[in-house]
C-alpha positions as CSV (number, residue, x, y, z in Angstrom):
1,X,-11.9,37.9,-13.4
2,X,-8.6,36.3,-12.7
3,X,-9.9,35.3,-9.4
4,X,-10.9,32.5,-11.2
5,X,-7.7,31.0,-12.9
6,X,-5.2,28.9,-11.5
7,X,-1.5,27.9,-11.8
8,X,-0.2,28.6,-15.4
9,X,-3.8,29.5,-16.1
10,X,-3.4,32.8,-14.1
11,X,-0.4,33.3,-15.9
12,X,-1.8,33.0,-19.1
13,X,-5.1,35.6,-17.9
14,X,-2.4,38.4,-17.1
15,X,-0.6,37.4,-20.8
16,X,-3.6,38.4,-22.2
17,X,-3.3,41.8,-20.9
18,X,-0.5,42.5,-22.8
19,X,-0.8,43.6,-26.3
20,X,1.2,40.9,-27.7
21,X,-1.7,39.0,-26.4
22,X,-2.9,37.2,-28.9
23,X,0.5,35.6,-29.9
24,X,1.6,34.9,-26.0
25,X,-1.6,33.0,-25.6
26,X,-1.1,30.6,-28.5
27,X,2.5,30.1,-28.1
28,X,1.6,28.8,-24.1
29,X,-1.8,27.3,-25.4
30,X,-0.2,25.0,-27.9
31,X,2.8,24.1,-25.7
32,X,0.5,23.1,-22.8
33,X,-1.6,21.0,-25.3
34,X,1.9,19.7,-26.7
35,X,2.9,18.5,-23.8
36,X,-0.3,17.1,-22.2
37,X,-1.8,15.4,-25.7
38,X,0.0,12.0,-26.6
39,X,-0.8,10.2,-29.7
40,X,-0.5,6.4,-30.4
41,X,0.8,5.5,-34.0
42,X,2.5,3.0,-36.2
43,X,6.2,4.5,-38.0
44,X,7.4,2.5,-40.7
45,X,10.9,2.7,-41.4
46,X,12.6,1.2,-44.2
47,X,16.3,1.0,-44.3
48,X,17.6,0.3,-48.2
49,X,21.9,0.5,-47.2
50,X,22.7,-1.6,-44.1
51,X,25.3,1.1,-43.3
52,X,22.7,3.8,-42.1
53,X,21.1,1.2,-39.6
54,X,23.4,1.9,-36.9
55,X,22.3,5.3,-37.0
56,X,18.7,4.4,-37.2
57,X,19.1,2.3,-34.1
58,X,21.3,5.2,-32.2
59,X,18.3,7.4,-32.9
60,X,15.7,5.1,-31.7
61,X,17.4,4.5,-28.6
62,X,17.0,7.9,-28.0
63,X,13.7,8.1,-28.2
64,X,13.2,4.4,-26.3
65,X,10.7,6.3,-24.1
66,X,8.4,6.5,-26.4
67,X,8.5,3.0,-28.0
68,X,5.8,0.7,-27.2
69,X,7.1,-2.4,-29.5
70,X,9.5,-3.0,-32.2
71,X,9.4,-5.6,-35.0
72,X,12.5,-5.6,-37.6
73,X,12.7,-7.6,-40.5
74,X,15.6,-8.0,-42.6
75,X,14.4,-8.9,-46.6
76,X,17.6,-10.2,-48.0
77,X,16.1,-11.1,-51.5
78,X,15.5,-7.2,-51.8
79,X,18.4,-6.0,-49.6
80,X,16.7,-4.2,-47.5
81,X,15.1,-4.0,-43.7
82,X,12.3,-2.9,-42.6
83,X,11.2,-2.0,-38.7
84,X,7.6,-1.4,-37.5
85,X,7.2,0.4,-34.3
86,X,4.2,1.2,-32.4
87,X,4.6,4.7,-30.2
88,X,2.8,6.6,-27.5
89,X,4.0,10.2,-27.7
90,X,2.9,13.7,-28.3
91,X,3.4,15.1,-31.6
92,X,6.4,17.2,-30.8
93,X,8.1,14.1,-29.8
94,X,7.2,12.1,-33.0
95,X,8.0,14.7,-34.8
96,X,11.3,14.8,-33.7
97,X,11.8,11.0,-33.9
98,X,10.4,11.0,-37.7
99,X,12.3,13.9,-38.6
100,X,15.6,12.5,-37.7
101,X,15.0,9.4,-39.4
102,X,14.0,11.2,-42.5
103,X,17.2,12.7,-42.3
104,X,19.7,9.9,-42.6
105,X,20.7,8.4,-46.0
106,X,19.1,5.4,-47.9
107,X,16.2,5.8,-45.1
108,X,12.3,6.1,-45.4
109,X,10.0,6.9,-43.1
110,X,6.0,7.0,-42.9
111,X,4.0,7.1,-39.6
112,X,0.0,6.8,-39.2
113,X,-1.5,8.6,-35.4
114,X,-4.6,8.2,-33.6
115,X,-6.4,11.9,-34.1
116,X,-7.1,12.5,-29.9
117,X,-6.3,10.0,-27.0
């Protein structure tokens, strides 16, 4: 039977004959999947104190590999900016980029993702 696996599949056919199975296999299953499933999306970020936009901007640097396009646009007649980015990235990543956003003060963040790619 495990004739038939290969690379990190073999590896995951001898997890399962362990008796922590079960939760081995998920844990690899979903990581493999993680990294192999990218998502395009939309992330909306609005920005109401101009003070937090350098961290918004350090953050989004960090994550540049990811970004497909950027469009800010500072409102001035409601003091506030807003950027639109379109990104290509697994969930784990855009996780991790919305998260930190959501994190830093006088900042909002929504995002929208295709279901499969």
């Amino acid at each position: 039977m495990l004739a038939e696996f290969k690379g990190w599949e073999l590896r995951m056919a001898e997890a399962c004959l362990h008796p922590y199975a079960d939760r081995l296999y998920c844990m690899a299953e979903r990581e493999y999947e993680s990294m192999s499933d990218k998502r395009l999306g939309v992330i909306g970020i609005v920005i109401e104190d101009r003070a937090s936009a350098e961290e918004v901007n350090q953050i989004l640097s960090q994550h540049a590999d990811m970004i497909v396009g950027r469009m800010g646009i500072p409102y001035r007649e409601k003091e506030v900016n807003v950027i639109a980015l379109i990104v290509d990235g697994t969930t784990d990543q855009l996780g991790s980029l919305t998260g930190r956003l959501g994190t830093v003060p006088q900042v909002t963040v929504k995002s929208a993702l295709t279901k499969r790619r």
